[in-house]
N, CA, C and O atoms as CSV, one atom per row, in Angstrom:
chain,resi,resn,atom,element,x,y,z
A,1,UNK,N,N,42.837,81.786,-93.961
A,1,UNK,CA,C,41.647,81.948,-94.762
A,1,UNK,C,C,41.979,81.836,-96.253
A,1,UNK,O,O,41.329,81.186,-97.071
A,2,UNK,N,N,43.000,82.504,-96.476
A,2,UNK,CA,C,43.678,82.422,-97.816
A,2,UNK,C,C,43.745,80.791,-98.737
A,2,UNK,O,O,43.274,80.350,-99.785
A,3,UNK,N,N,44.456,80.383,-97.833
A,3,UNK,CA,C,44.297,78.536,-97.803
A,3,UNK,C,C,43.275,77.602,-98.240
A,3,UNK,O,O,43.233,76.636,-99.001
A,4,UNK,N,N,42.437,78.252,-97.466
A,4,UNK,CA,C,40.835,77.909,-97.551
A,4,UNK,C,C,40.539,78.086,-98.866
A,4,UNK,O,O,40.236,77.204,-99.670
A,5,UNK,N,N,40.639,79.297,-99.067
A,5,UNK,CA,C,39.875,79.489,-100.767
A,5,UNK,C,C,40.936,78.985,-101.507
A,5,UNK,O,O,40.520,78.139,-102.297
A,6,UNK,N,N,41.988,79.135,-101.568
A,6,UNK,CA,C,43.570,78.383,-102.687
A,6,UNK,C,C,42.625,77.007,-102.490
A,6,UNK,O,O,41.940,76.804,-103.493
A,7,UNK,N,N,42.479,76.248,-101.672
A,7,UNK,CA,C,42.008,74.575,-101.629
A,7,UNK,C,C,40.524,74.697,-102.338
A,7,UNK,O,O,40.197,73.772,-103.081
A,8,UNK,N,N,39.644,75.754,-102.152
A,8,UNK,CA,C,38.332,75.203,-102.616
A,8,UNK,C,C,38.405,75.042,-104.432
A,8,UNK,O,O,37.961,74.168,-105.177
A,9,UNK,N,N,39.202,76.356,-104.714
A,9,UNK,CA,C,39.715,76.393,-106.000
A,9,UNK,C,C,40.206,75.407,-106.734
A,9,UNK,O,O,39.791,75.034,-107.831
A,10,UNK,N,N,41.234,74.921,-106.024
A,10,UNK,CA,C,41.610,74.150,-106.703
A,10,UNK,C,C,40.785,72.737,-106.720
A,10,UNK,O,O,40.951,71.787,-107.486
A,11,UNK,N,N,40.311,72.809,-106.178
A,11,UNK,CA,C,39.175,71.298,-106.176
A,11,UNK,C,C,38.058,71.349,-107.223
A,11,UNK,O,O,37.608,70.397,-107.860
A,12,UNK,N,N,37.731,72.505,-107.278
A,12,UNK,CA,C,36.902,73.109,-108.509
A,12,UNK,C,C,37.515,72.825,-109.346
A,12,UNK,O,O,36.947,72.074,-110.139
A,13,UNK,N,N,39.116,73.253,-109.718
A,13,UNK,CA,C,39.236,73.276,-111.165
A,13,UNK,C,C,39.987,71.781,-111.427
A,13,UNK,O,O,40.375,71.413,-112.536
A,14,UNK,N,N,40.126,70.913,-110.048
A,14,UNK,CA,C,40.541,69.630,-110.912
A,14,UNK,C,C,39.201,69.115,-111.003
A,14,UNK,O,O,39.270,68.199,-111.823
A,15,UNK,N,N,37.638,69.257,-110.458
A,15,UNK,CA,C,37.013,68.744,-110.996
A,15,UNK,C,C,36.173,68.874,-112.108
A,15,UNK,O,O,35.221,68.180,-112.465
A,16,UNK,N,N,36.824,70.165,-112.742
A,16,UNK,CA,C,36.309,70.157,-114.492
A,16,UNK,C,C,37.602,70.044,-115.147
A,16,UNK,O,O,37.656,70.220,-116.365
A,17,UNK,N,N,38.283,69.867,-114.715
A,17,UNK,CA,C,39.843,69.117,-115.648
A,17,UNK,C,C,39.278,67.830,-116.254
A,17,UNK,O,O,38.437,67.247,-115.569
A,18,UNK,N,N,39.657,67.228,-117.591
A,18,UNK,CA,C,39.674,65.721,-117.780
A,18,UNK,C,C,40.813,65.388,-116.897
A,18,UNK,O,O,41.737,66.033,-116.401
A,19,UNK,N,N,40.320,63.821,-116.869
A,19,UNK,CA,C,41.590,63.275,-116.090
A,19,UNK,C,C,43.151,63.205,-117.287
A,19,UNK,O,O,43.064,63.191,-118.515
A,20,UNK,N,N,44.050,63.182,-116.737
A,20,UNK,CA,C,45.511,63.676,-117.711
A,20,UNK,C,C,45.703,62.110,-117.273
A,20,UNK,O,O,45.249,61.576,-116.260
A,21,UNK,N,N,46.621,61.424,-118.464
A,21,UNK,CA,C,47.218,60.195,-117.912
A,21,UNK,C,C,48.703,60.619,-117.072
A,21,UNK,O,O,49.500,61.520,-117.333
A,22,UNK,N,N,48.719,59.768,-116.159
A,22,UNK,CA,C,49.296,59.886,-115.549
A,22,UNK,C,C,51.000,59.374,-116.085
A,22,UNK,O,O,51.149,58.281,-116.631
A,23,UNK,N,N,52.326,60.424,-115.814
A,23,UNK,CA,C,53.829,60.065,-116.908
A,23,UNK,C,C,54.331,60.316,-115.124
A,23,UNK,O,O,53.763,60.441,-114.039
A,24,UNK,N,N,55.866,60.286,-115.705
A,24,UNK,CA,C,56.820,60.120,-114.769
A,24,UNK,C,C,56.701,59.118,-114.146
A,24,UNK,O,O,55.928,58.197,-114.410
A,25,UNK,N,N,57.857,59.220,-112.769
A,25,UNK,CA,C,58.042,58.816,-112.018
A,25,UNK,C,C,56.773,58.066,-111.496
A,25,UNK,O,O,56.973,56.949,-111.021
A,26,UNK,N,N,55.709,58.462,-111.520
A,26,UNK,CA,C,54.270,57.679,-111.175
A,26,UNK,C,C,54.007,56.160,-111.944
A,26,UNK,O,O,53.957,55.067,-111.380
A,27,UNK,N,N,53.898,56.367,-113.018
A,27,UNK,CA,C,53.906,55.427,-113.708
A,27,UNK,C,C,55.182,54.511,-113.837
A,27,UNK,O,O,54.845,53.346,-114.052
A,28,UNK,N,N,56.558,54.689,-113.769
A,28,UNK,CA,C,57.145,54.032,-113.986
A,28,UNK,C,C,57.447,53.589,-112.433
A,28,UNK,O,O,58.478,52.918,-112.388
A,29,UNK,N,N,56.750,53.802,-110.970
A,29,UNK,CA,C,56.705,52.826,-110.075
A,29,UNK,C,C,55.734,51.534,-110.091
A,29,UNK,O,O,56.062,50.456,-109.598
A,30,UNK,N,N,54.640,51.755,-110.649
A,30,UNK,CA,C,53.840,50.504,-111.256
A,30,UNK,C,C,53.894,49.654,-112.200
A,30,UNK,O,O,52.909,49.091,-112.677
A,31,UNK,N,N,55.366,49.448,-112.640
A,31,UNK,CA,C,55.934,48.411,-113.351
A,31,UNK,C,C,57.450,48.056,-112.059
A,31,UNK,O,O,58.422,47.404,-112.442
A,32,UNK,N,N,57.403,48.347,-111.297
A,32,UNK,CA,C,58.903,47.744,-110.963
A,32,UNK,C,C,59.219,46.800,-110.245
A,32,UNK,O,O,58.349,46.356,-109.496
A,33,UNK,N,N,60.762,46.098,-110.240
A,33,UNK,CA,C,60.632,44.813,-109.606
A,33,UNK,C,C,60.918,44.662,-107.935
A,33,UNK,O,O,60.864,45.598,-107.137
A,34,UNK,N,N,61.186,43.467,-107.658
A,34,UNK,CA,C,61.121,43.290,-106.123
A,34,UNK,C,C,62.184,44.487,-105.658
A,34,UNK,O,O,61.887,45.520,-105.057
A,35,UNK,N,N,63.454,44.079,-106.084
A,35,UNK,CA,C,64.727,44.688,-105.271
A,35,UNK,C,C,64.628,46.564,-105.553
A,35,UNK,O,O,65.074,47.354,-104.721
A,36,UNK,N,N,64.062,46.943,-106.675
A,36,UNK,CA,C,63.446,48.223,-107.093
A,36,UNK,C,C,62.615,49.016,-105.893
A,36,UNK,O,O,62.762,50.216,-105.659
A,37,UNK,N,N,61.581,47.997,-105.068
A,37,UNK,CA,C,60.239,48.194,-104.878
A,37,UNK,C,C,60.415,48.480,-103.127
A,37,UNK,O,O,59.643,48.924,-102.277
A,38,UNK,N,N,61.942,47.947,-103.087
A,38,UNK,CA,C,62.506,47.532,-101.404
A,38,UNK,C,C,63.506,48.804,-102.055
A,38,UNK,O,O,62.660,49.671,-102.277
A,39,UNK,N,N,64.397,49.189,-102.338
A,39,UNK,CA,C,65.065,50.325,-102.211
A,39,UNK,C,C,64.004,51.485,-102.877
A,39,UNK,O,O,64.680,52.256,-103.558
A,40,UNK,N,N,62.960,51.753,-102.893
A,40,UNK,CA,C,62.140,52.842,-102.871
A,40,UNK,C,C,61.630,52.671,-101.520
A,40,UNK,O,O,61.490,53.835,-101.145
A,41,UNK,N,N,61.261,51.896,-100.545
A,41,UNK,CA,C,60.300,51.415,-99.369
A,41,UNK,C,C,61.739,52.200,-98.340
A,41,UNK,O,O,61.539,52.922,-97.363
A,42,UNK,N,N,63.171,51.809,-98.898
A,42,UNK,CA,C,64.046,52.355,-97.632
A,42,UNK,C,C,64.393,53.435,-97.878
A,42,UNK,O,O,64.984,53.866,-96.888
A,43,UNK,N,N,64.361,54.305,-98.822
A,43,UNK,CA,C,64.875,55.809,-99.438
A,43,UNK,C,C,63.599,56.617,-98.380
A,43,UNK,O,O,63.932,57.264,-97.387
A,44,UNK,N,N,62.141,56.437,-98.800
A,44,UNK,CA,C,60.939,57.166,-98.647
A,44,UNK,C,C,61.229,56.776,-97.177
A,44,UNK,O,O,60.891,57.762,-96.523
A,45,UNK,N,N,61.792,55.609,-96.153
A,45,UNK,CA,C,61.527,55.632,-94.908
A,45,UNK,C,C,62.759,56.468,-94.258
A,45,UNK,O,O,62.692,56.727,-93.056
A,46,UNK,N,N,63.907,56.908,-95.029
A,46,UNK,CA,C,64.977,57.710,-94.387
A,46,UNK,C,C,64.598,59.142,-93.817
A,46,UNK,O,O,64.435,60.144,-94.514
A,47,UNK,N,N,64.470,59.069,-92.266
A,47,UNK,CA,C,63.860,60.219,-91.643
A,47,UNK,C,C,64.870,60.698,-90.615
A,47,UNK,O,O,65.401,59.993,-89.757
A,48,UNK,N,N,65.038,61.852,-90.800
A,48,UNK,CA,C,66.083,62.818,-90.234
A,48,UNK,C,C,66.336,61.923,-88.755
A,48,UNK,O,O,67.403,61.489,-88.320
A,49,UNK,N,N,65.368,61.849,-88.339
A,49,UNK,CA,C,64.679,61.477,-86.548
A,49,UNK,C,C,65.618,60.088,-86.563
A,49,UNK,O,O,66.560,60.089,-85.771
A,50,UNK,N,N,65.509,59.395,-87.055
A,50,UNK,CA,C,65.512,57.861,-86.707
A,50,UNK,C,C,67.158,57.757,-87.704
A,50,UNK,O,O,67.996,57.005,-87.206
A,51,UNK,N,N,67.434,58.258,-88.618
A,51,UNK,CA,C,68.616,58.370,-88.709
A,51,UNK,C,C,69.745,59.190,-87.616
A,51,UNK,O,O,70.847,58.719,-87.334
A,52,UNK,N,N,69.266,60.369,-87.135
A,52,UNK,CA,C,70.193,60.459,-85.505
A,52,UNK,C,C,70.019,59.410,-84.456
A,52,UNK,O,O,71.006,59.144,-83.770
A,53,UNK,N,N,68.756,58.700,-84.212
A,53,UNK,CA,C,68.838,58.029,-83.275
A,53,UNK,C,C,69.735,57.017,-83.753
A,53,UNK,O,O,70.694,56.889,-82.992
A,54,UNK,N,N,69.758,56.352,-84.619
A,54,UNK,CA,C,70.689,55.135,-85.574
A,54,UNK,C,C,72.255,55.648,-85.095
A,54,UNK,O,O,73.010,54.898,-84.477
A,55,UNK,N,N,72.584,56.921,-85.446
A,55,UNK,CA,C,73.544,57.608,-85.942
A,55,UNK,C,C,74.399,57.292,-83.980
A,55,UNK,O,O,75.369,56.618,-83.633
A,56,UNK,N,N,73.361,58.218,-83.139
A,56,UNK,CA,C,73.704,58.099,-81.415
A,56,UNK,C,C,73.749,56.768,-80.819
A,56,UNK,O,O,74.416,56.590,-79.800
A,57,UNK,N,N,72.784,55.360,-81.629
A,57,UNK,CA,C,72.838,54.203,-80.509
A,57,UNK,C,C,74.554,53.659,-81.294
A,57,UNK,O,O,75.388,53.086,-80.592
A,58,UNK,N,N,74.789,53.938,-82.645
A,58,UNK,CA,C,75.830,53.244,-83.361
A,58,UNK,C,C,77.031,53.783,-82.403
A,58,UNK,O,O,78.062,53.159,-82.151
A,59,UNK,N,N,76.755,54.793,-82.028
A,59,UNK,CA,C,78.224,55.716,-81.433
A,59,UNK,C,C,78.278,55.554,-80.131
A,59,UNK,O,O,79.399,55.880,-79.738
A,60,UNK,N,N,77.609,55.210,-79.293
A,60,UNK,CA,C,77.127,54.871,-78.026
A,60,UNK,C,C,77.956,53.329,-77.928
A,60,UNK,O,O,78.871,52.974,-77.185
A,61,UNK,N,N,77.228,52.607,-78.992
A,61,UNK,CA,C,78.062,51.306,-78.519
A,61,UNK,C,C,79.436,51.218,-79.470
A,61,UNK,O,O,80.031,50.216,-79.072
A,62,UNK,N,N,80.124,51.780,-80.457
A,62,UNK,CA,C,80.553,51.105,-80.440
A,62,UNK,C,C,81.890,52.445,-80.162
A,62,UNK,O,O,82.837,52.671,-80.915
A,63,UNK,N,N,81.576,53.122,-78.927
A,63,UNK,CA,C,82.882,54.250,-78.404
A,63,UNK,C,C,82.902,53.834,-76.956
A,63,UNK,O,O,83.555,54.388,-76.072
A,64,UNK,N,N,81.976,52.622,-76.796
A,64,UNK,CA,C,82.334,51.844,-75.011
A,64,UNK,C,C,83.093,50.973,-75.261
A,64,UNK,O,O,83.105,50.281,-76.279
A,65,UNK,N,N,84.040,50.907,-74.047
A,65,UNK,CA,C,84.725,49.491,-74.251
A,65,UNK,C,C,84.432,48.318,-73.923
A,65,UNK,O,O,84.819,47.910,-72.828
A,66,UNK,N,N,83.592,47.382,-74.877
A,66,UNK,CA,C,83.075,46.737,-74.556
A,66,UNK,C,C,83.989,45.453,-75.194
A,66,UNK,O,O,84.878,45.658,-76.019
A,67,UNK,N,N,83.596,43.926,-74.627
A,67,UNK,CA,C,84.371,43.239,-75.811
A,67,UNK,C,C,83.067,42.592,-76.586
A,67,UNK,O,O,81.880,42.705,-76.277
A,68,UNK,N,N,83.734,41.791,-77.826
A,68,UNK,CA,C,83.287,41.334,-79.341
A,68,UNK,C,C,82.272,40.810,-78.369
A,68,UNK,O,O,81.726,41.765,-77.817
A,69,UNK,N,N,81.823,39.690,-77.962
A,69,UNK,CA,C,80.424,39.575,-77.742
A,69,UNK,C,C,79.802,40.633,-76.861
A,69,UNK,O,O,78.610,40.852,-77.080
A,70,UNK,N,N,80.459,41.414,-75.790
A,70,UNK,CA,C,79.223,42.623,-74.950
A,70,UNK,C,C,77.871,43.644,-76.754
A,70,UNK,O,O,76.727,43.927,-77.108
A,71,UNK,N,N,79.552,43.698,-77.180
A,71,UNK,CA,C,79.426,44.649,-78.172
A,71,UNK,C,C,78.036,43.726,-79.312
A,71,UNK,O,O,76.903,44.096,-79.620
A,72,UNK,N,N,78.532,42.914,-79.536
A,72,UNK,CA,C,76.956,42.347,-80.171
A,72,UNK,C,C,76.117,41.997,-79.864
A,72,UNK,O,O,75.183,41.831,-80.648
A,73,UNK,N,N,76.024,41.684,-78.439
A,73,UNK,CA,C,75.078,41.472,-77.650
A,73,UNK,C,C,74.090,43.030,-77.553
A,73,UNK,O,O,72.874,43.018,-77.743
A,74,UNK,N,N,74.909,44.364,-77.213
A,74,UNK,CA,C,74.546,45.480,-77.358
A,74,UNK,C,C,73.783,45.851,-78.524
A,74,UNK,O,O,72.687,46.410,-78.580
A,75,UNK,N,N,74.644,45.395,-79.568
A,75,UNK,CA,C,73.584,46.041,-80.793
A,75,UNK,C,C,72.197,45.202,-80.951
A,75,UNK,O,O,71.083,45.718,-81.040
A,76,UNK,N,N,72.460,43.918,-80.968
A,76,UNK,CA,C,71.308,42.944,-80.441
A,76,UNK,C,C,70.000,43.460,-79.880
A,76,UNK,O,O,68.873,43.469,-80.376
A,77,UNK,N,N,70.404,43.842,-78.840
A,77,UNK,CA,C,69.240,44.399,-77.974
A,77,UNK,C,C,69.105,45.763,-78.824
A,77,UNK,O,O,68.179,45.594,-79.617
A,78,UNK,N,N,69.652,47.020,-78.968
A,78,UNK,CA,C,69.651,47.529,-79.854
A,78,UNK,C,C,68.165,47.690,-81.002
A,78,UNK,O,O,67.074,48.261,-80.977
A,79,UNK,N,N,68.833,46.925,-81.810
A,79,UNK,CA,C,67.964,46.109,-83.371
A,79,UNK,C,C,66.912,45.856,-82.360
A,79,UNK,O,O,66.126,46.803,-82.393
A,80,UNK,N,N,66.666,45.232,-81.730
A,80,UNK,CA,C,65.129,44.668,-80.983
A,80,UNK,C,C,64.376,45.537,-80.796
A,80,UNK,O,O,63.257,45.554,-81.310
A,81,UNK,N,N,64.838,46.472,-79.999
A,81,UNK,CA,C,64.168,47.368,-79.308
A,81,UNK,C,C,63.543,48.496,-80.317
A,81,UNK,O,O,62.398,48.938,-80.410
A,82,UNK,N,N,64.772,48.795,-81.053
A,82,UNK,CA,C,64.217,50.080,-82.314
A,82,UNK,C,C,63.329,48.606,-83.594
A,82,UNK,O,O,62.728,49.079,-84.559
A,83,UNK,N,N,63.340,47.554,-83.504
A,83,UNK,CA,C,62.240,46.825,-84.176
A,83,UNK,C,C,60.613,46.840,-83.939
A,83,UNK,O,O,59.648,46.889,-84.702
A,84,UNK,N,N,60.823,46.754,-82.083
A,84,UNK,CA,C,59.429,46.258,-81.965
A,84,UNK,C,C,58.930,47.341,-81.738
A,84,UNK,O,O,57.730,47.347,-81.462
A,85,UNK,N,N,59.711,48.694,-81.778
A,85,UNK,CA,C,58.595,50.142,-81.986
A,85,UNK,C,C,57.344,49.196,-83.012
A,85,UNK,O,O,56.340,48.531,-82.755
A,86,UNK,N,N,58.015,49.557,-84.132
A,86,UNK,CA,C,57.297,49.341,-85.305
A,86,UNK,C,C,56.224,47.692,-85.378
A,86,UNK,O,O,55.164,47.599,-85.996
A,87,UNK,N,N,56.849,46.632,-84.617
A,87,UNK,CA,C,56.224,45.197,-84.525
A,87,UNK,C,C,55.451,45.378,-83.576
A,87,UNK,O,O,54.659,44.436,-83.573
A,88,UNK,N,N,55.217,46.145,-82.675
A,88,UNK,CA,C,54.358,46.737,-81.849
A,88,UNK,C,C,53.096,46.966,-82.506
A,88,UNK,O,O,52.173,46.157,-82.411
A,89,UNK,N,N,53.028,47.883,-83.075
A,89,UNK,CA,C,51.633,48.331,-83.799
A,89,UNK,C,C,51.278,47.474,-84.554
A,89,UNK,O,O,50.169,47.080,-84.193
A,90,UNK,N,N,51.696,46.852,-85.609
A,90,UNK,CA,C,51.512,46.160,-86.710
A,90,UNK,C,C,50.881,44.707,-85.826
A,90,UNK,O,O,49.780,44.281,-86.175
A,91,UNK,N,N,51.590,44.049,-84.764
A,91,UNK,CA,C,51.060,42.857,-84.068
A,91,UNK,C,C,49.523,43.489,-83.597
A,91,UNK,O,O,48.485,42.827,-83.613
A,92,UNK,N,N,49.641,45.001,-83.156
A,92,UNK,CA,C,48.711,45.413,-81.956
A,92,UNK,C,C,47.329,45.481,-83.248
A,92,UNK,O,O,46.205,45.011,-83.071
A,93,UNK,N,N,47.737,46.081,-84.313
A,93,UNK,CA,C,46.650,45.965,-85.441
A,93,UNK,C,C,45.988,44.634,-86.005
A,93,UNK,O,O,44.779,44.518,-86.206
A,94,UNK,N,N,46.628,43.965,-86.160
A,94,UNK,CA,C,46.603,42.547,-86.687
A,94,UNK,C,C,45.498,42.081,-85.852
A,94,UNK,O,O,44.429,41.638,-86.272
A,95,UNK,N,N,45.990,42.276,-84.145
A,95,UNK,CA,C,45.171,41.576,-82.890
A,95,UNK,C,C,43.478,42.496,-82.913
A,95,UNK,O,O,42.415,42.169,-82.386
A,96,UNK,N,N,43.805,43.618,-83.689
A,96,UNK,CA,C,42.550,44.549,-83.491
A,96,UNK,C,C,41.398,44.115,-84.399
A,96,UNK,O,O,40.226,43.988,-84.045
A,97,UNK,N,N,41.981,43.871,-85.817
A,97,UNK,CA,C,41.349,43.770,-86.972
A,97,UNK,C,C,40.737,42.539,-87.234
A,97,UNK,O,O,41.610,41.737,-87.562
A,98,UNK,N,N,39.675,42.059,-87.234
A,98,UNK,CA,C,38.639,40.782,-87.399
A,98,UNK,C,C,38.834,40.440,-88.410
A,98,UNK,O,O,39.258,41.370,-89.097
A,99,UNK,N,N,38.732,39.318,-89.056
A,99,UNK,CA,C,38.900,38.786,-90.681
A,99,UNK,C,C,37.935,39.390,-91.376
A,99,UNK,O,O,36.807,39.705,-90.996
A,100,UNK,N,N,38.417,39.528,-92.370
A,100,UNK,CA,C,37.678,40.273,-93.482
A,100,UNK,C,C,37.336,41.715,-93.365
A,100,UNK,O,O,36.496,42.288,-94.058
A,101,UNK,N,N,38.333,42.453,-92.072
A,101,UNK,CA,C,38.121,43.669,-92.199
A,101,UNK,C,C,39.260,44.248,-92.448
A,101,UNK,O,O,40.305,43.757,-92.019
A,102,UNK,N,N,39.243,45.394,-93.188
A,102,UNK,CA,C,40.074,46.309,-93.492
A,102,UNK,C,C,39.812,47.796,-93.210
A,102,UNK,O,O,38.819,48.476,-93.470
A,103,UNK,N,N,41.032,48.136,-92.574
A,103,UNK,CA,C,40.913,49.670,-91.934
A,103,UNK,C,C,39.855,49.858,-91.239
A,103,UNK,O,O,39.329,50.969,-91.314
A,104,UNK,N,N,39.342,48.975,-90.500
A,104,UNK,CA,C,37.908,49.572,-89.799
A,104,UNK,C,C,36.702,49.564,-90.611
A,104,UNK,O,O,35.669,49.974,-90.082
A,105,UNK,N,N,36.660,48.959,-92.411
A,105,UNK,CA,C,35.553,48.756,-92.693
A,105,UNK,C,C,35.649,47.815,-92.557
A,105,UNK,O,O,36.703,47.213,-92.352
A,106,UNK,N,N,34.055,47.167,-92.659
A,106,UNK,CA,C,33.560,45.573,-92.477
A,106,UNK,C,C,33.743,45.063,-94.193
A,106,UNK,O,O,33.550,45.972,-94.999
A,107,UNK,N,N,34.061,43.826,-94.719
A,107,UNK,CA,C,34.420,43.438,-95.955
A,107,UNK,C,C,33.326,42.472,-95.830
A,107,UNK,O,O,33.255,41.314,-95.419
A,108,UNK,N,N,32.311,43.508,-96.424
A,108,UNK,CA,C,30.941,42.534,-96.639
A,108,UNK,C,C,31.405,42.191,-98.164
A,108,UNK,O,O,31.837,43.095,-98.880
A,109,UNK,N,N,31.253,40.257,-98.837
A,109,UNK,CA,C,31.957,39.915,-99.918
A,109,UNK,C,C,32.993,39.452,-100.093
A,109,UNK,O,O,33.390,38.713,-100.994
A,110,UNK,N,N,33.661,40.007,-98.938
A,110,UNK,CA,C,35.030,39.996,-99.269
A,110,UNK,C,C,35.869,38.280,-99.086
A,110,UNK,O,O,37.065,38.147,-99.346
């Protein structure tokens, strides 16, 4: 309940705040370049979860005795499999989404 009122509050008082321009780190991501823009995209995606799984498939294959091609063939499949988690949705969205729509609105104009 506490929560509740801390949130209504504060919605109140940012909406008689002027808006503040926005410094830091905020602003200086809306100037930056490609290779900048890709090591912020892989820092923000480093997740405890998927770094152990990384951490267990790396140790898995490469503490079998496998030889130089089993072994890349292994990570191979590997890379695929922890890929198309993610190429999964993104294809499955793509196939969902009609032209000119975004997120489920219709892009009347657009």
């Amino acid at each position: 309940m506490a929560l509740i009122v801390y949130g209504i509050l504060a919605l109140r008082r940012t909406g008689r705040a002027s808006e503040a321009p926005r410094r830091g780190w905020l602003d200086r991501l809306a100037s930056v370049h490609l290779w900048t823009a890709i090591g912020v995209g892989v820092v923000l995606n480093l997740r405890p979860k998927a770094l152990l799984l990384a951490v267990a498939g790396g140790l898995a294959i490469g503490s079998s005795r496998l030889t130089t091609a089993e072994t890349i063939a292994a990570a191979a499949i590997y890379a695929a499999l922890s890929a198309s988690v993610i190429g999964g949705i993104v294809v499955a969205h793509l196939v969902r989404t009609r032209p000119g729509e975004i997120d489920g609105i219709a892009g009347e104009g657009m």
